[in-house]
PADO-600396 format. One record per atom (N, C-alpha, C): residue in one letter; x, y, z; atom name. Coordinates in steps of 0.05 Angstrom, whole numbers, plus 32768, in hexadecimal, padded with zeros to 4 digits. Layout:
N
rest=A&c1=X&c2=Y&c3=Z&atom=CA
...
% end
This chain:
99
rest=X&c1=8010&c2=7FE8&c3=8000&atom=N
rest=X&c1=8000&c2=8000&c3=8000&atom=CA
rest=X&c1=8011&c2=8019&c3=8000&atom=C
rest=X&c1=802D&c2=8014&c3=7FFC&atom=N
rest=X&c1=8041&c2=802F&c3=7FF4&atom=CA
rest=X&c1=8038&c2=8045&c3=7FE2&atom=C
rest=X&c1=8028&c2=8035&c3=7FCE&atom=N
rest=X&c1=801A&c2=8045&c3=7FB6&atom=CA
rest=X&c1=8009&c2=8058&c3=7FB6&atom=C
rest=X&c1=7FFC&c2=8058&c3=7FCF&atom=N
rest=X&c1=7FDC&c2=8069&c3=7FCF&atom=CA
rest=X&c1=7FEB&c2=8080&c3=7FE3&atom=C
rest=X&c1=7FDB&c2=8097&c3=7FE5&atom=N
rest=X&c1=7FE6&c2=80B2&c3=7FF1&atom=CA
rest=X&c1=7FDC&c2=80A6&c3=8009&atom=C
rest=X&c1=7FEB&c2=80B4&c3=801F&atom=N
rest=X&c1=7FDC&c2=80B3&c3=803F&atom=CA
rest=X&c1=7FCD&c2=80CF&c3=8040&atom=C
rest=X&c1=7FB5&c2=80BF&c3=8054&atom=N
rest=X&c1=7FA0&c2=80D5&c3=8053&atom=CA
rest=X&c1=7F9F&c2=80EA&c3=807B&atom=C
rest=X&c1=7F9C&c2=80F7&c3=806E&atom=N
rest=X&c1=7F9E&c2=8109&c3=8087&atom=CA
rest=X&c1=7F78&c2=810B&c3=8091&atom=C
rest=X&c1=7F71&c2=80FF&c3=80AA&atom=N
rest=X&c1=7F5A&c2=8100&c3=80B1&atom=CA
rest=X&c1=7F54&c2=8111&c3=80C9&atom=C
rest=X&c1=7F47&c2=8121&c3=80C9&atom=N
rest=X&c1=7F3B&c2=8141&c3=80DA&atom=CA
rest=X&c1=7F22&c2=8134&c3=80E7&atom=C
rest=X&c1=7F1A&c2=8125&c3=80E1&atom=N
rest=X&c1=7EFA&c2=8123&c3=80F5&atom=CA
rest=X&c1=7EF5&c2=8103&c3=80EC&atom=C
rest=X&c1=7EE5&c2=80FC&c3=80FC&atom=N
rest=X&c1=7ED0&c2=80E2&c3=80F8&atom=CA
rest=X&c1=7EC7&c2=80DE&c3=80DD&atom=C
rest=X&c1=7EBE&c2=80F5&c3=80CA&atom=N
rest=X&c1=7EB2&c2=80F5&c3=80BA&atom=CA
rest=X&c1=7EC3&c2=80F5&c3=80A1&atom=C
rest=X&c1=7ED8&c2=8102&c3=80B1&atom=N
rest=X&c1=7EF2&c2=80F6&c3=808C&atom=CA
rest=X&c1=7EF9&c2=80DD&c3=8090&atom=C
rest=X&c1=7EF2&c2=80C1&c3=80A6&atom=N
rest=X&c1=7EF6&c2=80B0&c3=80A8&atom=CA
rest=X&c1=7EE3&c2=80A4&c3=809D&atom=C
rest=X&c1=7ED0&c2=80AA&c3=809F&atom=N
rest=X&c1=7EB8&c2=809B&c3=8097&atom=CA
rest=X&c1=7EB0&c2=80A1&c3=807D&atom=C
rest=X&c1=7EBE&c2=80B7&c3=806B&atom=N
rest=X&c1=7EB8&c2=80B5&c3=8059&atom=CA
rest=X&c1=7ECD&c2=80A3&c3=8040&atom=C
rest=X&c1=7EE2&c2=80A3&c3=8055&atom=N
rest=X&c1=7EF9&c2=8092&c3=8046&atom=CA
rest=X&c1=7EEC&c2=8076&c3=8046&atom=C
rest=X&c1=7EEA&c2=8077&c3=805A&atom=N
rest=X&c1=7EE4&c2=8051&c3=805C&atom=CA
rest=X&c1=7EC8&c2=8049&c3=8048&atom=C
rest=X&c1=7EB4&c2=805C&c3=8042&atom=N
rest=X&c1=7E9E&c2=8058&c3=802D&atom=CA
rest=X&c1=7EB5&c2=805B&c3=8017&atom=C
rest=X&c1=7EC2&c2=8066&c3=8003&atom=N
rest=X&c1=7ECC&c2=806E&c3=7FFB&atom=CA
rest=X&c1=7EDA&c2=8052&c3=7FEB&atom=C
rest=X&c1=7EE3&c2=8047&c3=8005&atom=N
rest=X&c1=7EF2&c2=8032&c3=8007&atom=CA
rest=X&c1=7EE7&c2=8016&c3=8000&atom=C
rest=X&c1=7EC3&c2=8017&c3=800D&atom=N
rest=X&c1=7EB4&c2=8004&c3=800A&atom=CA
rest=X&c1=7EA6&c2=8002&c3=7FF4&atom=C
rest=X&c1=7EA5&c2=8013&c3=7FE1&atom=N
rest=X&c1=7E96&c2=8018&c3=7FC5&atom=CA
rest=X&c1=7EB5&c2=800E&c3=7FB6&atom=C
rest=X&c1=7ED0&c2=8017&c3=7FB7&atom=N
rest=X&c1=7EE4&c2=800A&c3=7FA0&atom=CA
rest=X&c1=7EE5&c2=7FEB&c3=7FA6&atom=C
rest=X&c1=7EE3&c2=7FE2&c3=7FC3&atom=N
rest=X&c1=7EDA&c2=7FC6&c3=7FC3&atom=CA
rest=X&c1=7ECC&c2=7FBD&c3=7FB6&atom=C
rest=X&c1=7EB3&c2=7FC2&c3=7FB4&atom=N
rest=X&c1=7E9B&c2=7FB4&c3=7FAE&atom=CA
rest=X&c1=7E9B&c2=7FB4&c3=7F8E&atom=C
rest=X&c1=7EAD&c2=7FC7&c3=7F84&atom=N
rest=X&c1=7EB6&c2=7FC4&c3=7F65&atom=CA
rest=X&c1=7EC6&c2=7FB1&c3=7F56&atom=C
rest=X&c1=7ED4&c2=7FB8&c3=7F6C&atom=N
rest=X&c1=7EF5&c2=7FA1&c3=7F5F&atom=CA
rest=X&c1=7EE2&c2=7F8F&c3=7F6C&atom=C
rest=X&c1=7ED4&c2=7F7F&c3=7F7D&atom=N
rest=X&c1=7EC5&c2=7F67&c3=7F7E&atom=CA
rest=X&c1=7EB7&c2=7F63&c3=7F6C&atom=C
rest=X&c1=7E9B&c2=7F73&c3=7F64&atom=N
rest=X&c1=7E91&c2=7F64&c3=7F46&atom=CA
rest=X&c1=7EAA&c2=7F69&c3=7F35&atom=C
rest=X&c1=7EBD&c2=7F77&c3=7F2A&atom=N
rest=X&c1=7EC5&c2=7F65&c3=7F1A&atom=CA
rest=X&c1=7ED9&c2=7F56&c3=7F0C&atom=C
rest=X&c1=7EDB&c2=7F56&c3=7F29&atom=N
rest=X&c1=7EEF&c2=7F36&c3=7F2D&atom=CA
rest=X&c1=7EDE&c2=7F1E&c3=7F2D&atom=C
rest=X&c1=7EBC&c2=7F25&c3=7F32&atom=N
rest=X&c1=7EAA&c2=7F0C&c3=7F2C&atom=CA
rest=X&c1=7EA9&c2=7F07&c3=7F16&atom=C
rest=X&c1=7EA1&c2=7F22&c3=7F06&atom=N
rest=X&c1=7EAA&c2=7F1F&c3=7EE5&atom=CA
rest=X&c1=7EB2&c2=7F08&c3=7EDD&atom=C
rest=X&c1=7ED3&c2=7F1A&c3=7EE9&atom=N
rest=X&c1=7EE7&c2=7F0E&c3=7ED4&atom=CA
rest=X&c1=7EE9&c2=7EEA&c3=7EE1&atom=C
rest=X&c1=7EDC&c2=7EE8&c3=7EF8&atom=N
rest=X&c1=7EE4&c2=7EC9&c3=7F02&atom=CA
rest=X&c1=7ECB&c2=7EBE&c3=7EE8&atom=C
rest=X&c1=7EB9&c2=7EBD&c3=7EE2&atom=N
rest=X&c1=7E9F&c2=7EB0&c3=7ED3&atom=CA
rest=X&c1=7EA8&c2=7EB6&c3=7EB3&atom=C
rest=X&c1=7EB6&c2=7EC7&c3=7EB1&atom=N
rest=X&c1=7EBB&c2=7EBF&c3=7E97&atom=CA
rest=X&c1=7ECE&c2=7EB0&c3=7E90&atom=C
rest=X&c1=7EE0&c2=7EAC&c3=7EA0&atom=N
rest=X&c1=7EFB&c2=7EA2&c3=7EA3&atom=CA
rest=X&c1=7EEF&c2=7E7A&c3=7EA5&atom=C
rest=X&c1=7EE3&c2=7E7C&c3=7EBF&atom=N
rest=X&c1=7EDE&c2=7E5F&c3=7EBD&atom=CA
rest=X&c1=7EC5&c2=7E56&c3=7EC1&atom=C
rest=X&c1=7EB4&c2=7E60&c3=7EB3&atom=N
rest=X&c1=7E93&c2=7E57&c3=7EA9&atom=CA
rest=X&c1=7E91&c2=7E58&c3=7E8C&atom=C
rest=X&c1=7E87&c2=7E42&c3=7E86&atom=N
rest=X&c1=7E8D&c2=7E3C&c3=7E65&atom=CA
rest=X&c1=7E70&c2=7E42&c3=7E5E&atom=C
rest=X&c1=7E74&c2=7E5A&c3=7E48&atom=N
rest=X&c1=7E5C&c2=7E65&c3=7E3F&atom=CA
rest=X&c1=7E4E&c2=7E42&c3=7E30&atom=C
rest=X&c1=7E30&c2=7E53&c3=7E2F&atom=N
rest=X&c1=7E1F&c2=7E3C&c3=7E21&atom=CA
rest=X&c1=7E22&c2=7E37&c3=7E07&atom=C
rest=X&c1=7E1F&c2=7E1B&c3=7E02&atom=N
rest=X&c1=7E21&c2=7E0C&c3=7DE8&atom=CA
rest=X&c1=7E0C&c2=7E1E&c3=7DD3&atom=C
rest=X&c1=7E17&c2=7E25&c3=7DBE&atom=N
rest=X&c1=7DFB&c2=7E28&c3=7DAD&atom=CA
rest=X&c1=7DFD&c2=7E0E&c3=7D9A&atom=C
rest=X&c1=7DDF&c2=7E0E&c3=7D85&atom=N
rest=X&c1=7DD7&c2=7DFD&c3=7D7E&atom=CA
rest=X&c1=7DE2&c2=7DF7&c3=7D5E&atom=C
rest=X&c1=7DED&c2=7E10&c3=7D5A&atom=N
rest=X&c1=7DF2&c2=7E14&c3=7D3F&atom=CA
rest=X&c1=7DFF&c2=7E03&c3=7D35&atom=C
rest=X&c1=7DFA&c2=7DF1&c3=7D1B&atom=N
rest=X&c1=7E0D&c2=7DEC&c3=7D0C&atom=CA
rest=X&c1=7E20&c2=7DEE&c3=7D0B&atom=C
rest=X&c1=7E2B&c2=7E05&c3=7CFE&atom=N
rest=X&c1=7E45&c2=7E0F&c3=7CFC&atom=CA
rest=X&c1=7E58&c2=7E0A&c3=7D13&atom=C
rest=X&c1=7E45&c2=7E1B&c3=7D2E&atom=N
rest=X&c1=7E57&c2=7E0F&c3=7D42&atom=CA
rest=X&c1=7E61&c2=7DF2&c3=7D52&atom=C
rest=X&c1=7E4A&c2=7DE1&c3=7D46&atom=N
rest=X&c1=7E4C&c2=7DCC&c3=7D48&atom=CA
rest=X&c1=7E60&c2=7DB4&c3=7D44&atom=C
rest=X&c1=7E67&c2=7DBE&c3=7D23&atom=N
rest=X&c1=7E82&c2=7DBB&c3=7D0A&atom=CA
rest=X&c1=7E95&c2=7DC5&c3=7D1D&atom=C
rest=X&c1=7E91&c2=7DD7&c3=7D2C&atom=N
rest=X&c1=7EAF&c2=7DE7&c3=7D28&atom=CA
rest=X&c1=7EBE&c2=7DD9&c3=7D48&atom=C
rest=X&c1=7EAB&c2=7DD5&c3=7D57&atom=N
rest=X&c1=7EA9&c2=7DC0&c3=7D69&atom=CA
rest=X&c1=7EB6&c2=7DA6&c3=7D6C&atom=C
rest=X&c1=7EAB&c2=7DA0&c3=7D5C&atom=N
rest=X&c1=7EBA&c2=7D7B&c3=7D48&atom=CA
rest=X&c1=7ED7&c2=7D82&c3=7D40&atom=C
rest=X&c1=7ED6&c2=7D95&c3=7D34&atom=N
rest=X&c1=7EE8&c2=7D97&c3=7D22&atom=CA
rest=X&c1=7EFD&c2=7D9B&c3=7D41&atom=C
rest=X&c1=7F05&c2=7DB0&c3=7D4D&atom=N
rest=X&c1=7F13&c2=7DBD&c3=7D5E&atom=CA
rest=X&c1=7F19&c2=7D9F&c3=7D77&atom=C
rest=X&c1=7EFB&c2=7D90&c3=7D77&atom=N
rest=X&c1=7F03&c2=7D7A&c3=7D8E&atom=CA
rest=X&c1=7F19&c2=7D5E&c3=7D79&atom=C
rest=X&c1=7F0D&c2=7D60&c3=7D62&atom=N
rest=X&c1=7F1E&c2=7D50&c3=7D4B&atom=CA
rest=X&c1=7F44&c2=7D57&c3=7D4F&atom=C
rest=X&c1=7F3F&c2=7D73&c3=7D4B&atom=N
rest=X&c1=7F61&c2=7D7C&c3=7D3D&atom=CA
rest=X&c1=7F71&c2=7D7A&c3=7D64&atom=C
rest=X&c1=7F60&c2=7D7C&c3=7D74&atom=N
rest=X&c1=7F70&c2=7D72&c3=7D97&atom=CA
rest=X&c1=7F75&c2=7D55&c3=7D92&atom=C
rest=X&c1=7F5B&c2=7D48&c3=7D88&atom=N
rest=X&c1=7F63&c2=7D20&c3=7D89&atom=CA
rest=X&c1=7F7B&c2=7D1D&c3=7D7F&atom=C
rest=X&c1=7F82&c2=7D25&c3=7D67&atom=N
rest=X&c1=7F8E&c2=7D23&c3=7D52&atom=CA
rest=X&c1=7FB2&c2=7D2D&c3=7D60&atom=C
rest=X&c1=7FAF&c2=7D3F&c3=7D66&atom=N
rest=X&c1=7FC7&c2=7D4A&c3=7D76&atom=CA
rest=X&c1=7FCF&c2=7D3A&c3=7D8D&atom=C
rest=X&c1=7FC2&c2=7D31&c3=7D96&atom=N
rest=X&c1=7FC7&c2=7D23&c3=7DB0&atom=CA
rest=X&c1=7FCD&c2=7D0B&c3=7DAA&atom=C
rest=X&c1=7FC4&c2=7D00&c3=7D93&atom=N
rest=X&c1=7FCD&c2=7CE4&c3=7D8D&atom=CA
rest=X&c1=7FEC&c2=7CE8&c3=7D7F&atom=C
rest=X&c1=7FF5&c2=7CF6&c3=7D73&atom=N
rest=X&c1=8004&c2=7CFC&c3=7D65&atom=CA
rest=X&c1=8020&c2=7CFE&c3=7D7B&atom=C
rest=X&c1=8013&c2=7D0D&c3=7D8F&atom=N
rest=X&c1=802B&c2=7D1D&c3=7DA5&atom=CA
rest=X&c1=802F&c2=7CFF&c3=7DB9&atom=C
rest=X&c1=801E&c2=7CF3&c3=7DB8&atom=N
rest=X&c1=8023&c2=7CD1&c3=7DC6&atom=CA
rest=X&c1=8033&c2=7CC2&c3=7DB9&atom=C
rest=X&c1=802F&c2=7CC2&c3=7D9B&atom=N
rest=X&c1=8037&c2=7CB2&c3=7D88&atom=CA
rest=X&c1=805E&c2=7CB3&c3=7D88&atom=C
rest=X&c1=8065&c2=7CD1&c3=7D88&atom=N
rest=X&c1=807E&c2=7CDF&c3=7D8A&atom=CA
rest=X&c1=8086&c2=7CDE&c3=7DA7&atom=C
rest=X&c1=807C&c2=7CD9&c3=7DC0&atom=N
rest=X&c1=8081&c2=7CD7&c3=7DDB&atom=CA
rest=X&c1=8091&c2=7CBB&c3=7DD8&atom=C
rest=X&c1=807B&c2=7CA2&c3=7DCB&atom=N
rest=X&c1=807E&c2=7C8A&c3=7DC6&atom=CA
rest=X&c1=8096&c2=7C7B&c3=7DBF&atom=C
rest=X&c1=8098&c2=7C91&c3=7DA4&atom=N
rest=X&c1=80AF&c2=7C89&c3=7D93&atom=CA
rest=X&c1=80CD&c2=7C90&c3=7DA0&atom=C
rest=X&c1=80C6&c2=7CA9&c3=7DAD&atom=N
rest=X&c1=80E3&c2=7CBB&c3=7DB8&atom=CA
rest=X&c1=80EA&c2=7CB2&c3=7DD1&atom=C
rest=X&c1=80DC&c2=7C9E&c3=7DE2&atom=N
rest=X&c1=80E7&c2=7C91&c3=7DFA&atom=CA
rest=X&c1=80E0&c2=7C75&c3=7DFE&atom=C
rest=X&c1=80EB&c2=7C6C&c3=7DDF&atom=N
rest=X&c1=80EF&c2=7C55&c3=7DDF&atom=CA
rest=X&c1=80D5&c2=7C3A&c3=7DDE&atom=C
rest=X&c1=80C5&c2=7C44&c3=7DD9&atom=N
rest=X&c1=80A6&c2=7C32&c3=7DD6&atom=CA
rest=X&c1=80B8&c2=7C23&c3=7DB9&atom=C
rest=X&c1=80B8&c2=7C31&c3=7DA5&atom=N
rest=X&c1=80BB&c2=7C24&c3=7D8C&atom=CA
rest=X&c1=80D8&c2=7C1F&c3=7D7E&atom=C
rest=X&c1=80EE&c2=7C17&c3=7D86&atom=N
rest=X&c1=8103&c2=7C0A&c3=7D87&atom=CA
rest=X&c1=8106&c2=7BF4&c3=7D8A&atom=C
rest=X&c1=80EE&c2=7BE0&c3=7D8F&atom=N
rest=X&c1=80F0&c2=7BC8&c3=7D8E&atom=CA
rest=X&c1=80E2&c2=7BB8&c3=7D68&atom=C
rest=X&c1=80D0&c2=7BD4&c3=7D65&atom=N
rest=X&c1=80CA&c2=7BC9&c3=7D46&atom=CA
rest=X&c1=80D8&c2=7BD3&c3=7D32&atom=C
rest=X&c1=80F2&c2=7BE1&c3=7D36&atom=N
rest=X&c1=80FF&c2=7BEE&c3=7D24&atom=CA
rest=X&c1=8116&c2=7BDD&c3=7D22&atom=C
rest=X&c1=811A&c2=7BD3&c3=7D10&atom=N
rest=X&c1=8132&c2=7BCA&c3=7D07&atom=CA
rest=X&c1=8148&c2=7BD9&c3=7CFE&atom=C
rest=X&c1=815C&c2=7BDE&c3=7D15&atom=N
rest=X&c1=816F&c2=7BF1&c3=7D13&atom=CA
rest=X&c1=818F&c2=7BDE&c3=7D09&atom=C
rest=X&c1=8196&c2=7BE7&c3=7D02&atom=N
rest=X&c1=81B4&c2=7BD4&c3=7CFF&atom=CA
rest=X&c1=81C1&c2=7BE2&c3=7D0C&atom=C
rest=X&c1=81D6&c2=7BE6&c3=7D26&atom=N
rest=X&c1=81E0&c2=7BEB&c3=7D35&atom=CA
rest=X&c1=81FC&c2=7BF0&c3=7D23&atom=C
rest=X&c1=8209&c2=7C03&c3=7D2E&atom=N
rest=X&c1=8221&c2=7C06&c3=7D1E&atom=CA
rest=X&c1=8234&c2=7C06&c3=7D30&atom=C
rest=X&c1=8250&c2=7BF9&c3=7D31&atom=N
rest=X&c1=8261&c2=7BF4&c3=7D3C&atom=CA
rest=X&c1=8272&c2=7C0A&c3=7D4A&atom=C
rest=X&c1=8274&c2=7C20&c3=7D2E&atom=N
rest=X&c1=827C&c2=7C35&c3=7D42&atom=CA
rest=X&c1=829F&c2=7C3C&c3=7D2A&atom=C
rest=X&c1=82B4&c2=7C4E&c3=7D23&atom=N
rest=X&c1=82C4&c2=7C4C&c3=7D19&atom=CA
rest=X&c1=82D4&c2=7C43&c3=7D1E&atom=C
rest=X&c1=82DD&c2=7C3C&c3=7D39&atom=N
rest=X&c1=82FB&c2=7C2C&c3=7D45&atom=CA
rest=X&c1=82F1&c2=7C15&c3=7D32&atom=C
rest=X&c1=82DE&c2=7C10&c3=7D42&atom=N
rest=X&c1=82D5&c2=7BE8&c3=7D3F&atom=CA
rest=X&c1=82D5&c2=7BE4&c3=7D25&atom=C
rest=X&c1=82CD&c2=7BF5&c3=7D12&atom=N
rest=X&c1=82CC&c2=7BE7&c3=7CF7&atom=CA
rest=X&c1=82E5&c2=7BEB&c3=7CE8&atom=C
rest=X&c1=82F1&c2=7BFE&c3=7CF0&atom=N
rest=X&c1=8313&c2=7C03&c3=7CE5&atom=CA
rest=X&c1=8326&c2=7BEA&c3=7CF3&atom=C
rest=X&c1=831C&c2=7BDE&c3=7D0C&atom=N
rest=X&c1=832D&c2=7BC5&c3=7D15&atom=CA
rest=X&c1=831E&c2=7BAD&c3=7D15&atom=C
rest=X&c1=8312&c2=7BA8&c3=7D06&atom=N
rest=X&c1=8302&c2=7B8B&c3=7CFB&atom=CA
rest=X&c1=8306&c2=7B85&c3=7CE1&atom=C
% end
């Protein structure tokens, strides 16, 4: 609270008008911080539309799709699929310069 001026108070009534003062910027920044909490995490309603419907599919489609993909590459890159790959192992340059 470094930020805000200090207030110099003369009577009861510059106290009491601070503290209303004080209880109205509350009651602001409260609604809308309710706001911002309900928009944030209350999921507006479905409409019926078509279009949005498609676009729905489509958007839950192109997440399946990614997620199988990003498994697939998890799979491959820590060793799931090294057992169906036929790799020929290479000896290495000492070893094949002394064989």
């Amino acid at each position: 609270m470094a930020d805000q001026p200090s207030f110099t108070y003369k009577s009861l009534d510059d106290i009491r008008a601070r503290k209303e003062a004080l209880r109205k910027e509350l009651q602001q920044d409260n609604s809308s911080m309710k706001t911002q909490w309900n928009t944030l995490f209350h999921k507006k309603e479905k409409s019926n539309l078509p279009a949005h419907r498609f676009a729905n599919i489509m958007a839950s489609s192109v997440t399946l799709f990614d997620g199988i993909i990003f498994a697939w590459k998890l799979y491959n890159r820590f060793g799931g699929g090294k057992n169906r790959k036929a790799k020929k192992k290479s000896k290495g340059i000492l070893a094949s310069l002394f064989s």
